[in-house]
C-alpha positions in Angstrom: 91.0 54.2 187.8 89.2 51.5 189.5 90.5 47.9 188.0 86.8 46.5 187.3 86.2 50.2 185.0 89.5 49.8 183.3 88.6 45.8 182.6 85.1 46.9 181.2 86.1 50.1 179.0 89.0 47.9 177.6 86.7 45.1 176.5 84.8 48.0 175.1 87.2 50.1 173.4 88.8 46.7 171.7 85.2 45.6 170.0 84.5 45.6 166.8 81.2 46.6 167.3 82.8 50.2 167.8 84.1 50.7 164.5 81.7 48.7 162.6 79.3 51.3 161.8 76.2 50.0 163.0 75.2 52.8 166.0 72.8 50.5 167.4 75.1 47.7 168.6 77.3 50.1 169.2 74.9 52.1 171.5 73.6 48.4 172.9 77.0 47.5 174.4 78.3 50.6 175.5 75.0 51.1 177.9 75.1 47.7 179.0 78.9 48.6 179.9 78.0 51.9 182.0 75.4 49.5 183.9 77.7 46.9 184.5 80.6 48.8 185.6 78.7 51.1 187.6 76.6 48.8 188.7 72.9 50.6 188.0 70.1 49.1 186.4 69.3 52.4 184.1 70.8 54.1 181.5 70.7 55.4 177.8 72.1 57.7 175.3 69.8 60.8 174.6 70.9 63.1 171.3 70.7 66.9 170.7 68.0 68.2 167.7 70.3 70.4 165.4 69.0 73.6 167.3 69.6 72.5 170.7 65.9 73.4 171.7 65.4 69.8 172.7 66.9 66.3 173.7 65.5 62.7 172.0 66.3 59.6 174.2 68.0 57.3 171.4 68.4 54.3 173.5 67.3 53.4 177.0 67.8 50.3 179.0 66.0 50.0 182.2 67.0 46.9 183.7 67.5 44.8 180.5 64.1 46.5 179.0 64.5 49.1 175.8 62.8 52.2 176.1 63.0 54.9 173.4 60.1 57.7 171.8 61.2 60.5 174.8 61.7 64.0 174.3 62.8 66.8 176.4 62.6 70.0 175.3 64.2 73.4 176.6 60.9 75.0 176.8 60.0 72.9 179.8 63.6 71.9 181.6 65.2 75.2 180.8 67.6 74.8 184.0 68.8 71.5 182.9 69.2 72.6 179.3 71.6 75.9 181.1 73.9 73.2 182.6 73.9 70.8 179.5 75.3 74.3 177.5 78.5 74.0 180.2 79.4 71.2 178.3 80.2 69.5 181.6 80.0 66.8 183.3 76.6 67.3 185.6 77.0 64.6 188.8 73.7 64.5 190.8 74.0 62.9 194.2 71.0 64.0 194.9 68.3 64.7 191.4 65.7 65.6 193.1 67.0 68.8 195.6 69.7 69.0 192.6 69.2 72.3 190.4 70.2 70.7 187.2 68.1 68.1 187.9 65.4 69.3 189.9 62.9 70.2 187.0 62.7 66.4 186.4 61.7 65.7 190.2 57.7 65.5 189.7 57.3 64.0 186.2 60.4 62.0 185.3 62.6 60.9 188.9 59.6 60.1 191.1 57.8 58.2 189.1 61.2 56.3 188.0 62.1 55.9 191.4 65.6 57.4 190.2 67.4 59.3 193.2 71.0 60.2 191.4 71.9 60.9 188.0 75.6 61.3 185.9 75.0 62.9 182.2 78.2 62.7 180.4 78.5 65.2 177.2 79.1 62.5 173.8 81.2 65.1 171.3 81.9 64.5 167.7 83.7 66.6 165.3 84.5 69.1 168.5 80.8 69.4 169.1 78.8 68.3 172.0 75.9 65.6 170.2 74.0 64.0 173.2 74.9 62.9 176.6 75.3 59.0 178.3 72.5 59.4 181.3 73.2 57.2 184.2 70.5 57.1 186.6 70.4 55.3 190.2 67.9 53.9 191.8 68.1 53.7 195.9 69.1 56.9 197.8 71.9 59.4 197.4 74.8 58.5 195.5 78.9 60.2 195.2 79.7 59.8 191.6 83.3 59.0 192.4 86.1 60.7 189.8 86.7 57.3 188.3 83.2 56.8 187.8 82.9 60.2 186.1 86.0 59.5 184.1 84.9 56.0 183.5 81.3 57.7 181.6 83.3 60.5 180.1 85.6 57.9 177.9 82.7 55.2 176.9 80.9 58.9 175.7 84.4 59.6 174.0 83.8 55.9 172.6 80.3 56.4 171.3 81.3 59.8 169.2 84.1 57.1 167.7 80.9 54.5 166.7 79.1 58.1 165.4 82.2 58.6 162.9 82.6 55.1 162.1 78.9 55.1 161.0 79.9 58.4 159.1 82.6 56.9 157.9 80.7 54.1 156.6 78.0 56.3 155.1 80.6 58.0 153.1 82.0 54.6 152.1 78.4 53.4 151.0 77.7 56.3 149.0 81.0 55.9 147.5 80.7 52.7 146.6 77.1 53.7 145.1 78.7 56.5 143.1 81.4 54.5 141.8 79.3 51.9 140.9 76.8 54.7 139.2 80.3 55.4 137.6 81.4 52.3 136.5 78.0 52.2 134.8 77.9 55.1 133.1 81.7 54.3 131.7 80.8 50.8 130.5 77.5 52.9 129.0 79.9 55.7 127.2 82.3 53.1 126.2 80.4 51.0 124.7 78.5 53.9 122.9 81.9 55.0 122.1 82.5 51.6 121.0 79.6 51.7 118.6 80.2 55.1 117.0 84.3 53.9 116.2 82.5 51.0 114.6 79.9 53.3 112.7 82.3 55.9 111.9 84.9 52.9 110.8 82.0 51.2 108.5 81.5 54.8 106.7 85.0 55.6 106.4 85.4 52.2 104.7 82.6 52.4 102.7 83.8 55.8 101.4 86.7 55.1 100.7 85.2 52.2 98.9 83.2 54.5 97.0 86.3 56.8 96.5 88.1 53.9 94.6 84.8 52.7 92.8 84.4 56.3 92.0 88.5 56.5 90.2 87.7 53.1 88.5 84.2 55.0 87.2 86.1 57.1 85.6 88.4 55.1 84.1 85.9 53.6 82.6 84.5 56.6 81.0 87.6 57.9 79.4 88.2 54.4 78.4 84.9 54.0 76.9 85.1 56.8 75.1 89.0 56.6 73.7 87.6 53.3 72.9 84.7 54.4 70.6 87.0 55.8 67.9 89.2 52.8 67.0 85.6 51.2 67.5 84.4 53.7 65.0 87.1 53.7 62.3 87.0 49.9 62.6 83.2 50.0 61.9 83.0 52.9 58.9 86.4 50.6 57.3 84.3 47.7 57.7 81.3 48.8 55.9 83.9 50.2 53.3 84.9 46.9 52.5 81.9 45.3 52.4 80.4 47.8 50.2 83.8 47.3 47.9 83.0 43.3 47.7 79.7 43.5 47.0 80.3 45.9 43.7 83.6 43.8 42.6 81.1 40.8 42.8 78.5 42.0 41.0 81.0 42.7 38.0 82.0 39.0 38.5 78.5 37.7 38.1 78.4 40.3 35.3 81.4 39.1 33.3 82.7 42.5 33.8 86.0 42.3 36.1 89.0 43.1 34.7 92.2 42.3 36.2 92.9 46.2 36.8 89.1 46.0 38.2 90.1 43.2 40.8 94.1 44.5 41.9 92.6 47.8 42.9 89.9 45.7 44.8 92.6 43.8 46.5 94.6 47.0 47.2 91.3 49.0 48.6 90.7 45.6 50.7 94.2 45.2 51.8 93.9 48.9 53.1 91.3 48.6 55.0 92.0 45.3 56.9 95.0 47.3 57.8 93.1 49.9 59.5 90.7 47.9 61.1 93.3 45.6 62.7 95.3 48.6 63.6 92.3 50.4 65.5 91.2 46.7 66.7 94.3 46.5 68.3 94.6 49.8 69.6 90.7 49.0 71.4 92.2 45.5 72.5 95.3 46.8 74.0 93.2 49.7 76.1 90.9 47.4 77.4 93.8 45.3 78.5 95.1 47.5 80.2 92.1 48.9 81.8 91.3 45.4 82.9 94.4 44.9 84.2 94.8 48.1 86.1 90.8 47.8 87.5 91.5 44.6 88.7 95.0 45.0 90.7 93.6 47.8 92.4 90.4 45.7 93.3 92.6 42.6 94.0 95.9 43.9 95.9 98.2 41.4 96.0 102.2 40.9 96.2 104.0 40.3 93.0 106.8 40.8 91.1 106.6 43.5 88.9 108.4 45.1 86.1 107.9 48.6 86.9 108.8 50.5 83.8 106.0 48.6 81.8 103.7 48.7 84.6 103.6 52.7 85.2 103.4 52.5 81.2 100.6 49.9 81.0 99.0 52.6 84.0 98.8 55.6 82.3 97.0 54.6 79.1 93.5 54.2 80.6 94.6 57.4 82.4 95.5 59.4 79.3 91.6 59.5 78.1 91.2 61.1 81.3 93.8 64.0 81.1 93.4 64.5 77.5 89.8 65.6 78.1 91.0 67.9 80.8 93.3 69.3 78.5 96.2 68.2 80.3 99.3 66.5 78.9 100.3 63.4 80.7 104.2 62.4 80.4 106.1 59.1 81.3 109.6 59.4 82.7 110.9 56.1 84.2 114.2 54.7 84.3 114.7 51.3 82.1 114.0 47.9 83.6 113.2 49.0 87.1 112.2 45.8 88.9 110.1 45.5 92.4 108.6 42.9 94.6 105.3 44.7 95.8 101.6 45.4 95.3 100.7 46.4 91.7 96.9 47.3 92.7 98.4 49.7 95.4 100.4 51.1 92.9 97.9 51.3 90.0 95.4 53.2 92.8 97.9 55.7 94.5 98.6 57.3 90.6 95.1 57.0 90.0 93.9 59.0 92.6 96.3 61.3 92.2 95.6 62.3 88.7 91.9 62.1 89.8 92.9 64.7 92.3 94.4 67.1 90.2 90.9 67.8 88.2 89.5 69.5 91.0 92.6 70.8 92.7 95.9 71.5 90.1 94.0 73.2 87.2 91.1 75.7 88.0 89.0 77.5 85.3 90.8 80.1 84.9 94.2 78.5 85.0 96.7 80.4 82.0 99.2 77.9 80.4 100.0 74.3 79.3 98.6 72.0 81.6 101.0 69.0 82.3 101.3 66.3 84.7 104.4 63.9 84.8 104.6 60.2 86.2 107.7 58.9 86.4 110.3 56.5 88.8 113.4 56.4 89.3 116.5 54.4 92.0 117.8 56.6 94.6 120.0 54.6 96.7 118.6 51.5 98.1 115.2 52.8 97.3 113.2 53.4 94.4 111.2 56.5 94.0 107.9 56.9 92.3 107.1 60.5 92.2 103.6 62.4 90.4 104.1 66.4 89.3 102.1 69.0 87.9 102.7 72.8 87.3 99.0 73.4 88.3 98.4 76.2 91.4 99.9 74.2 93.9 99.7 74.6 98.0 99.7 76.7 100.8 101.7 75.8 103.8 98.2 75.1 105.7 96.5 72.9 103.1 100.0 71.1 102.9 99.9 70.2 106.7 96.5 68.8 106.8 96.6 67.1 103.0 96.7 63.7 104.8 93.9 64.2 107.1 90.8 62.0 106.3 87.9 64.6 104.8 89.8 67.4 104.9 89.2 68.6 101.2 89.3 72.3 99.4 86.9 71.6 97.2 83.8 69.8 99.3 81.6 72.1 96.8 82.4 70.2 93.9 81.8 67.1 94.8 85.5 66.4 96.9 85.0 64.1 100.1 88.6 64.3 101.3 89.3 61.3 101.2 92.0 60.9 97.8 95.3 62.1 99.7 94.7 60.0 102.9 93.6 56.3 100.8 97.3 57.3 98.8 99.3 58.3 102.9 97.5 54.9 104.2 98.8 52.7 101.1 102.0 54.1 100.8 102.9 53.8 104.6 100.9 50.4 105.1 100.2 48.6 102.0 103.7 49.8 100.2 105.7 50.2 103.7 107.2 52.9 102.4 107.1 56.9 103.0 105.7 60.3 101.0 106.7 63.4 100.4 105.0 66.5 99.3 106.8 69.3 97.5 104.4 72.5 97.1 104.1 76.1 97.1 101.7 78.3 95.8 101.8 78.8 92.3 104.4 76.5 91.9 103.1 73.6 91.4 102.2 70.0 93.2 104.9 67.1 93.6 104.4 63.7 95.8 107.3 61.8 95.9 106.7 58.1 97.4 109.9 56.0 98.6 109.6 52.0 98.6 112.8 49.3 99.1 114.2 48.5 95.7 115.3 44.5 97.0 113.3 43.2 100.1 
């Protein structure tokens, strides 16, 4: 190829302005290449419509002037449009005698002044898009073979500017879907986000209400195993009062005998007896209840003497069970010693007596209903273990006991929630590990494993 063509299709093939996407510059410098390096004053880039019925100029420079708004259609050049579907390369010496070309002769190359044209097919994807049209001014003029290669590849140059603009497109819209995306994660999240933080706030506050809920009934079977101590108490009381008031009437009288007044002081003596016996049986279950309420509100890290403590926790339960009709045993190795939370302690066999109202002993459950508490050293551990002999398990209820709101008995008033609060502060609080031991009909065992010595 002719040096000067090589010099200009390399500046053109190594700028930027090829690959940059924007067609227009693009376009710009490689028709002011074609006129430079062939030396004409005219040329521009016209594009096929989609049905290849006609041809829209998209850029035309006629001596350094732009020119665009031109269409030719089939209908009207339908020889030229013939030899634009060879795909080839159509080299006019001559456009006005040429037959391509010769349609053009009265209403586009006269009044031009154009004498010789070179249309070079521009492909893209394998398809012909457009032509480069060179047009001369001045006579008849060979298009030499360099010349007509020298088209061909700045035409083979434009389609790579078409696919860079593509290829930019694609990257724009990209970038626009990604950041739609991005948008529309940071939107989920955070709505994500906010229903963790709701769904967190109602689990706690359930749970809440779950222990508040135990601790209700605590108080009720405490209130009421109170009221008889409170009662006996009361009718001794008014016993002895009644006995004063009649042995001091026969003082006043002149009328006590000494027989009168030891039988007073034996009646009296009795009765102080039972009231401070039934006073201190109140005393000692509100202690107790106190003290159990408020470690499982307060959960803190102590040392504690466990046999006295599972003790101390099943007398405010025993008003409970006893109005279930359910026996409630102790069985707890002597002087058992741990350094760990009380409160988590006092709430794990809470709820799981709680649990075994609506779940160990239906209505129409035959037998003596009994539930033991006990604990006892295995190893280096200590185990603290609840059973019943109440209906116990299936294999399927046993694998999802620990799941938060799964529950058996949501129709009476169950939210789920007892058997997860007891997994969570064995596992967490405690750091320790559970076990449950069930079968159908054979009863309901959870076995809970802390360190004896930390």
């Amino acid at each position: 190829m002719n040096p000067i063509l090589e010099r200009v299709l390399l500046e053109v093939s190594q700028s930027e302005l090829i690959d940059l996407g924007d067609l227009d510059l693009a376009s710009k410098l490689i028709i002011k290449s074609v006129c430079r390096g062939l030396n004409i004053g005219r040329a521009g880039i016209w594009l096929l419509t989609e049905d290849n019925q006609s041809i829209d100029c998209f850029i035309l420079i006629d001596n350094q002037t732009k020119l665009n708004n031109i269409t030719l259609t089939r209908s009207q050049f339908p020889s030229y449009f013939n030899a634009l579907d060879t795909e080839r390369i159509i080299a006019a010496s001559d456009a006005i005698t040429d037959a391509a070309t010769c349609e053009f002769a009265d209403i586009y190359l006269r009044p031009n002044a154009i004498t010789a044209m070179l249309d070079s097919p521009i492909r893209h994807a394998g398809k012909m898009i457009g032509i480069i049209c060179c047009e001369y001014k001045g006579g008849q003029r060979h298009w030499s073979h360099d010349e007509q290669a020298f088209v061909s590849s700045l035409a083979d140059l434009y389609g790579r500017a078409v696919n860079a603009k593509k290829v930019k497109a694609y990257q724009i819209k990209l970038e626009t879907i990604n950041t739609a995306l991005e948008s529309e994660v940071d939107n989920r999240t955070a709505e994500l986000k906010k229903a963790i933080n709701d769904l967190q706030s109602t689990q706690a506050m359930l749970i809440e209400n779950e222990k508040l809920a135990a601790l209700g009934n605590l108080v009720a079977g405490v209130a009421h195993e109170v009221n008889t101590p409170l009662g006996i108490s009361v009718t001794s009381t008014s016993h002895c009062i009644d006995e004063l008031n009649k042995i001091k009437k026969r003082f006043v009288a002149s009328d006590l005998s000494q027989q009168d007044f030891e039988e007073f002081i034996e009646t009296l003596t009795d009765g102080l007896y039972l009231i401070e016996r039934n006073l201190s049986r109140a005393a000692e279950l509100v202690h107790n209840f106190k003290r159990t309420a408020a470690d499982q509100l307060i959960l803190e890290k102590e040392y504690v003497n466990l046999t006295e403590y599972l003790a101390q926790i099943s007398s405010p339960l025993r008003p409970l069970t006893r109005k279930q009709g359910i026996q409630l045993d102790i069985q707890i190795s002597p002087e058992l010693y741990i350094h760990s939370y009380p409160g988590a302690i006092a709430q794990i066999f809470t709820n799981l007596v709680s649990n075994c109202f609506r779940h160990a002993f239906p209505s129409d459950f035959i037998g003596q209903k009994r539930i033991l508490l006990g604990a006892e050293i295995c190893a280096d551990e200590i185990k603290m273990f609840y059973k019943d002999n109440g209906i116990g398990l299936s294999e399927n209820v046993k694998s999802k006991i620990f799941e938060p709101f799964f529950t058996t008995a949501r129709n009476i008033g169950g939210t789920g929630l007892g058997m997860s609060i007891v997994h969570n502060l064995v596992t967490q609080k405690l750091g320790g590990r559970i076990e449950i031991v069930s079968g159908l009909n054979q009863g309901f065992e959870v076995d809970i494993y802390i360190k004896s010595i930390e």
